[in-house]
Backbone bond lengths (Angstrom), bond angles and torsions (degrees), N, CA, C in turn:
res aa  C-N    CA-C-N  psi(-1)  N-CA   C-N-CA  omega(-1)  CA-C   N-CA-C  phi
1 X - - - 1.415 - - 1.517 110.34 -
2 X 1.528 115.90 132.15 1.491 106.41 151.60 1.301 139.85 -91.28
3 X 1.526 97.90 108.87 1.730 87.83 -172.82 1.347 119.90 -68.17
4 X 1.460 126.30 -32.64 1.236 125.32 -161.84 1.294 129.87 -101.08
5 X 1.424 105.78 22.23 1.632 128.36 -173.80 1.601 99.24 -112.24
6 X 1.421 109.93 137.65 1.848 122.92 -174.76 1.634 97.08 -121.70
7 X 1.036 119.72 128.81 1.479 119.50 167.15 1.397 103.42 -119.01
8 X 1.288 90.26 147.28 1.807 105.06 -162.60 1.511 99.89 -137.02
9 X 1.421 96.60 134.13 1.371 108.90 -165.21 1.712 108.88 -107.00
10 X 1.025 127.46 174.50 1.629 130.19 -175.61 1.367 131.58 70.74
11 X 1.103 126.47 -150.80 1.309 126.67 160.81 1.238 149.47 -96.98
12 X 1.531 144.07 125.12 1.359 132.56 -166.11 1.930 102.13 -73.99
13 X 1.190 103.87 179.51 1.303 122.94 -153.99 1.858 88.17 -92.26
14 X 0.851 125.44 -34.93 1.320 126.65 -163.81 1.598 90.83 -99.22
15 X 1.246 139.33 -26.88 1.845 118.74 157.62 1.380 99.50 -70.97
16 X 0.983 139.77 -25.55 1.591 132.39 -172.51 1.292 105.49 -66.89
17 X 1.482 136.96 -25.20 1.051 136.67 -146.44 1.688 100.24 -124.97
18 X 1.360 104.63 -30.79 1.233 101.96 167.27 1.465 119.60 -60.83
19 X 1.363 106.01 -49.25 1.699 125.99 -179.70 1.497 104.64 -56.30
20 X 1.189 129.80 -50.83 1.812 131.10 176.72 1.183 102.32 -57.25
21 X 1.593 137.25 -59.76 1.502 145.70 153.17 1.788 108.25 7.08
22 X 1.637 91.20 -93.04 1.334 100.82 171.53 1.770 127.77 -55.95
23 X 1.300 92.17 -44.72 1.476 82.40 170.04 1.449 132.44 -49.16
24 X 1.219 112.80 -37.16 1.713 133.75 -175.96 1.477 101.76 -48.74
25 X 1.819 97.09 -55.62 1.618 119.54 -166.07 1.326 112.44 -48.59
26 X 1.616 105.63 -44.71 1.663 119.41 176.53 1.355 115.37 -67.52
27 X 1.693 116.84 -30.35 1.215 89.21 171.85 1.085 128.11 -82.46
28 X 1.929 117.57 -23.69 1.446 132.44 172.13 1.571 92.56 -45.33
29 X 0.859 150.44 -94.73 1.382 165.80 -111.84 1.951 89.73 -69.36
30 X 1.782 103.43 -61.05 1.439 99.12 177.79 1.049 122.40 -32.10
31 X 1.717 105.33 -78.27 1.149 115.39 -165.44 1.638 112.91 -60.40
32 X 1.411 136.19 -26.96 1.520 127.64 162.11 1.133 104.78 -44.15
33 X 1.366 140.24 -43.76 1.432 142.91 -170.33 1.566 117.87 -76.09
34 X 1.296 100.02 -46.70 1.905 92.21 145.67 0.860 125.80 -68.93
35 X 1.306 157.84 -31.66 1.677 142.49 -165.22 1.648 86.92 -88.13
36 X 1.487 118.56 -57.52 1.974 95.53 -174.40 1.346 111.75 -56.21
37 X 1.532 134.54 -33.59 1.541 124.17 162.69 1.551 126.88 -32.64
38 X 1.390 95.48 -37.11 1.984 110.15 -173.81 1.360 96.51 -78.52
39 X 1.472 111.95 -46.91 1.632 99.57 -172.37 1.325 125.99 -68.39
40 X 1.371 112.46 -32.01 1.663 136.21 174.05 1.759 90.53 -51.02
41 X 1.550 98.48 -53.39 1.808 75.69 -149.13 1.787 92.97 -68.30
42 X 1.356 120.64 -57.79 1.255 125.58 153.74 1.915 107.62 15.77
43 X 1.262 92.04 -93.09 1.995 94.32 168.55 1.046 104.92 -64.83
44 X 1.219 149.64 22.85 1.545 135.26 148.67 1.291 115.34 -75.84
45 X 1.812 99.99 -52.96 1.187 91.20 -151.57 1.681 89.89 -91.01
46 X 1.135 141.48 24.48 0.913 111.44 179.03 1.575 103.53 -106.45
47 X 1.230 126.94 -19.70 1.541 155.50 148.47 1.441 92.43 -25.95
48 X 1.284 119.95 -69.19 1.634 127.76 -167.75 1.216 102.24 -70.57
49 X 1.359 133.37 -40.21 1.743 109.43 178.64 1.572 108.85 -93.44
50 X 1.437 131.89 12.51 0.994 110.90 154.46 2.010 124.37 -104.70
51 X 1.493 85.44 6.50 2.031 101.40 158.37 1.148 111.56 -77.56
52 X 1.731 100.32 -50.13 1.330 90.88 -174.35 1.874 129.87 -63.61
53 X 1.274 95.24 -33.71 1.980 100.03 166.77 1.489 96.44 -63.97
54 X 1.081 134.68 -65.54 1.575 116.63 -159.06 1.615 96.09 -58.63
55 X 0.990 146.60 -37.22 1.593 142.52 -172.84 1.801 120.29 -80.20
56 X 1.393 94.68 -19.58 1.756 104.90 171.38 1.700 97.28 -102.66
57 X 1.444 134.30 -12.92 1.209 118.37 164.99 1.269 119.70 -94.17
58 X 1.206 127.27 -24.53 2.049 125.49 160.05 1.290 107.24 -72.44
59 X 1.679 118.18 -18.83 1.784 112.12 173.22 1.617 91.15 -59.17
60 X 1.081 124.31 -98.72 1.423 141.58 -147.55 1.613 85.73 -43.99
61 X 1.529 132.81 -68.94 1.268 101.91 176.80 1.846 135.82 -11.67
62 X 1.324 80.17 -92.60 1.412 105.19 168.68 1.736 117.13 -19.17
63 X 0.975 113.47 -54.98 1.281 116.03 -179.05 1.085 120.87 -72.79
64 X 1.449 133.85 -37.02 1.776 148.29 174.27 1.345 83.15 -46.72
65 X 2.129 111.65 -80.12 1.144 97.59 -145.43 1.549 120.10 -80.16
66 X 1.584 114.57 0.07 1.688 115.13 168.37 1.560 104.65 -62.77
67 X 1.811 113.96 -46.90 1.548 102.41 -173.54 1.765 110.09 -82.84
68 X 1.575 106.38 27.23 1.722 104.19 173.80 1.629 118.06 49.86
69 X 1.437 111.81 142.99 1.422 109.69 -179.58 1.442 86.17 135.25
70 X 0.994 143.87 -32.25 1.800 124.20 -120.22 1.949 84.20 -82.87
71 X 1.398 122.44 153.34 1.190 141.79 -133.50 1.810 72.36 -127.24
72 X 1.755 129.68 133.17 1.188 116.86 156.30 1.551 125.81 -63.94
73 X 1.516 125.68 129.09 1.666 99.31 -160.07 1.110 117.47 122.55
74 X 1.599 106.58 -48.69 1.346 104.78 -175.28 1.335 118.10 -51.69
75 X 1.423 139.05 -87.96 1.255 140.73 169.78 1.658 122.45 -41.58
76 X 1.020 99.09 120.61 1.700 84.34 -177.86 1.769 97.02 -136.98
77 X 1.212 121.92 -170.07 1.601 132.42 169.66 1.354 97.40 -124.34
78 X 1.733 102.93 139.04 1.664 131.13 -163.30 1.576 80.24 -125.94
79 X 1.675 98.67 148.82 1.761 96.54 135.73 1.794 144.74 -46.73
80 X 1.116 121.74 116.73 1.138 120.45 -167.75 1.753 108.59 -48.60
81 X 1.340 151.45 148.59 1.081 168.66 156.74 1.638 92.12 -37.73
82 X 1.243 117.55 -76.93 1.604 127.40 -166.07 1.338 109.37 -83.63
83 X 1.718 123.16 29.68 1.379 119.79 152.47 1.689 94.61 70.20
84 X 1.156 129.84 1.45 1.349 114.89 178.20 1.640 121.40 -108.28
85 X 1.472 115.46 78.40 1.204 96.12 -152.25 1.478 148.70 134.58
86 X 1.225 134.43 -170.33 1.836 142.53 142.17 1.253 104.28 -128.51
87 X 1.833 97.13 143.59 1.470 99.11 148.83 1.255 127.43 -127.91
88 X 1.155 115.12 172.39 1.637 99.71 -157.11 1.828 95.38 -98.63
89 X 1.079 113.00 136.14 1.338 129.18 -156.59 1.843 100.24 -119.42
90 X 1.482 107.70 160.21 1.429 124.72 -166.31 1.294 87.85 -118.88
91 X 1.242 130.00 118.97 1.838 121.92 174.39 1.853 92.11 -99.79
92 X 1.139 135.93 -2.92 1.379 141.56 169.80 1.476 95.01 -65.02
93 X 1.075 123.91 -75.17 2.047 149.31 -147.01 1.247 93.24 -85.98
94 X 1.705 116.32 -28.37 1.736 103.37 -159.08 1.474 113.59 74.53
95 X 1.444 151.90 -33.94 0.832 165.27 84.07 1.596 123.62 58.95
96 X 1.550 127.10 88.84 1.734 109.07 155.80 1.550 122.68 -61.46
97 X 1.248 120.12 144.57 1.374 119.64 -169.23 1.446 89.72 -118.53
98 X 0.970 123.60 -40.35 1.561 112.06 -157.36 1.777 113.07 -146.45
99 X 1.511 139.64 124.99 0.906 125.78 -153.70 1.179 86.92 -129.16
100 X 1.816 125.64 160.46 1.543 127.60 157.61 2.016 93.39 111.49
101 X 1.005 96.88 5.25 2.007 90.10 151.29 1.045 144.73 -74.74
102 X 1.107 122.22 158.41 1.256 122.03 -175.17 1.797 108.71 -115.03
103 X 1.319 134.57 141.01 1.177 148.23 -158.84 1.770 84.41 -81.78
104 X 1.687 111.36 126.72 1.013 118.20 -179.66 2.071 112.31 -100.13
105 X 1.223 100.67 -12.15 2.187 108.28 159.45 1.436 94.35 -139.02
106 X 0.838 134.80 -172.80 1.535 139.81 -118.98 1.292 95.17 -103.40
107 X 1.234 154.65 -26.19 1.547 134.92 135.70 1.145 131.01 -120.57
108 X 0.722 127.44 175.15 1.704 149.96 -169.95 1.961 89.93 -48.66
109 X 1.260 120.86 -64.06 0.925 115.77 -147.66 1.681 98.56 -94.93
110 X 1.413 148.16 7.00 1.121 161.85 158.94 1.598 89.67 -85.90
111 X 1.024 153.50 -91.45 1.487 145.05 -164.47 1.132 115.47 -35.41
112 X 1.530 94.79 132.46 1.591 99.52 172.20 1.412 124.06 -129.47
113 X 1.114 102.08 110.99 1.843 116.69 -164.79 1.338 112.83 -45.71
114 X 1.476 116.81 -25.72 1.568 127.76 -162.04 1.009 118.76 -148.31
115 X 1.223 111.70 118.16 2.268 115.66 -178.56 0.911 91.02 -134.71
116 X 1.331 105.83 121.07 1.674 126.98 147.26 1.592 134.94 -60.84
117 X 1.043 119.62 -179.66 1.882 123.48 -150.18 1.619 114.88 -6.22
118 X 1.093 116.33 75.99 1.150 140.60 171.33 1.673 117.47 -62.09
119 X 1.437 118.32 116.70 1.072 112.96 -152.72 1.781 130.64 78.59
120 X 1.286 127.77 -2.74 0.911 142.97 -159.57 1.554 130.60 71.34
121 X 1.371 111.57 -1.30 1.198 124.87 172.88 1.376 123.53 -82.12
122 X 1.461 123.60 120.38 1.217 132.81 -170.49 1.413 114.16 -55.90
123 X 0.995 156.06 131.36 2.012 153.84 176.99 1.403 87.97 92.97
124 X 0.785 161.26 -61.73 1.933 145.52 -147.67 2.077 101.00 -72.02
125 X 1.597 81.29 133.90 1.547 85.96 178.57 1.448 101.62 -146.58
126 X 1.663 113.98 133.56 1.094 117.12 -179.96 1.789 119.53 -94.89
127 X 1.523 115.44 144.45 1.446 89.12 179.55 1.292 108.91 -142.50
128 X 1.724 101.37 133.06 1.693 103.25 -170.96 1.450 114.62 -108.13
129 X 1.648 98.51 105.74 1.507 104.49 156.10 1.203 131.48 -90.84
130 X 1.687 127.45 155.50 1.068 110.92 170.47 1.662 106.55 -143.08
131 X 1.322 129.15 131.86 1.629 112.84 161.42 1.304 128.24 -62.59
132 X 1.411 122.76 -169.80 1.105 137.72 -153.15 1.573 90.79 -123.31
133 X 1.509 96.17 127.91 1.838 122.79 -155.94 1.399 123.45 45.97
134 X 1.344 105.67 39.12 1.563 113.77 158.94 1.568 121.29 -104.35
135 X 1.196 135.21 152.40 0.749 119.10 -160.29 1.748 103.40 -116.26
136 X 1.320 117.59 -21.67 1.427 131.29 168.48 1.443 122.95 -89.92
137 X 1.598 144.01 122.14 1.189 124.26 -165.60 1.563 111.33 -111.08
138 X 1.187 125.83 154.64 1.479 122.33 -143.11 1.923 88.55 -95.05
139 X 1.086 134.24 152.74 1.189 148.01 -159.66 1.394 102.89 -161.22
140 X 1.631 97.81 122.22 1.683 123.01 -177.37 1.539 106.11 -116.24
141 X 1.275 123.25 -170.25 1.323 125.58 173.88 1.623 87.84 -161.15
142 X 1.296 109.62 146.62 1.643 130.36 179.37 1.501 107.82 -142.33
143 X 1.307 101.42 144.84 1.467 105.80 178.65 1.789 110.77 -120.05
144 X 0.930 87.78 135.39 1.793 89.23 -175.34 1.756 117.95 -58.87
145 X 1.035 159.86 116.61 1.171 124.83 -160.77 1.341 118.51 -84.43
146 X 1.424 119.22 -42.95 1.797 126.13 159.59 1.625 99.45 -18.62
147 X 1.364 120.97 -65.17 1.256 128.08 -136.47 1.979 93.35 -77.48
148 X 1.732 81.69 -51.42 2.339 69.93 173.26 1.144 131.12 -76.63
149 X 1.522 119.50 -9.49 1.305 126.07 153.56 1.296 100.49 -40.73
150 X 0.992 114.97 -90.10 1.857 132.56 -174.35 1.496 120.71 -19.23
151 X 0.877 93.03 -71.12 1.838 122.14 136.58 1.475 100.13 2.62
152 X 1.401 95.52 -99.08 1.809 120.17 -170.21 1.324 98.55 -44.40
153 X 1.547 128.52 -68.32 1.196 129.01 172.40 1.338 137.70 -26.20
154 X 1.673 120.59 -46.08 1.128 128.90 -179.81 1.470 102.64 -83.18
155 X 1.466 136.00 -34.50 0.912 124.71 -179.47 1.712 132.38 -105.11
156 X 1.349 105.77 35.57 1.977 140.09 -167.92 1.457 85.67 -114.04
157 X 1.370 103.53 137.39 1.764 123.18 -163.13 1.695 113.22 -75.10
């Protein structure tokens, strides 16, 4: 038998402390990985509702001047209601259509979302949107269709 030998079971105080150590680290590490998750989505979605206004404001474009008519003037950019901004406004309807722009010359109310015969060509209309903290504004071109019919017509042998 040994009498004079003690065996000791569990853990010393200094693995205990090591183990809380690391543990802490893992959760630091987690939880950093959640809060940049919130912010990511955070700039997502705010990314996505300012596509989505530039894409519901060249919709309604788009369509006036595909179904022809559009009045020069008509569409213009107002101050936004909620100080954030332009929106692109219907002076026909009275009407904001679309909010979360960005002033494409030096205000809201100097920009003009929509110019007609562009290039000198009668039906082509260019249209400048831009969001809010961009610094480049996205530019389409539409053609009236009445007008290139007409077009085709006058110039068919």
């Amino acid at each position: 038998m040994m009498a004079g030998r003690v065996v000791e079971s569990g853990v010393s105080l200094v693995e205990l402390l090591v183990a809380l150590a690391v543990g802490m680290l893992v959760l630091l590490g987690a939880g950093r990985l959640y809060l940049g998750g919130v912010e990511n989505l955070a700039r997502v979605d705010d990314l996505g509702e300012r596509q989505e206004a530039m894409t519901l404001g060249a919709l309604f474009l788009l369509r006036d001047i595909r179904r022809g008519g559009v009045e020069p003037g008509r569409y213009k950019l107002v101050d936004a209601v909620n100080g954030e901004g332009c929106s692109l406004h219907d002076s026909v309807s009275g009407e904001p259509l679309v909010d979360g722009l960005a002033a494409t010359a030096g205000s809201c109310a100097a920009s003009e979302p929509l110019q007609a015969d562009v290039g000198g060509r009668a039906g082509l209309y260019r249209i400048v949107l831009r969001p809010l903290d961009v610094s480049e504004p996205l530019v389409l071109h539409a053609m009236d269709r009445e007008a290139a019919a007409r077009h085709a017509g006058e110039s068919a042998p």
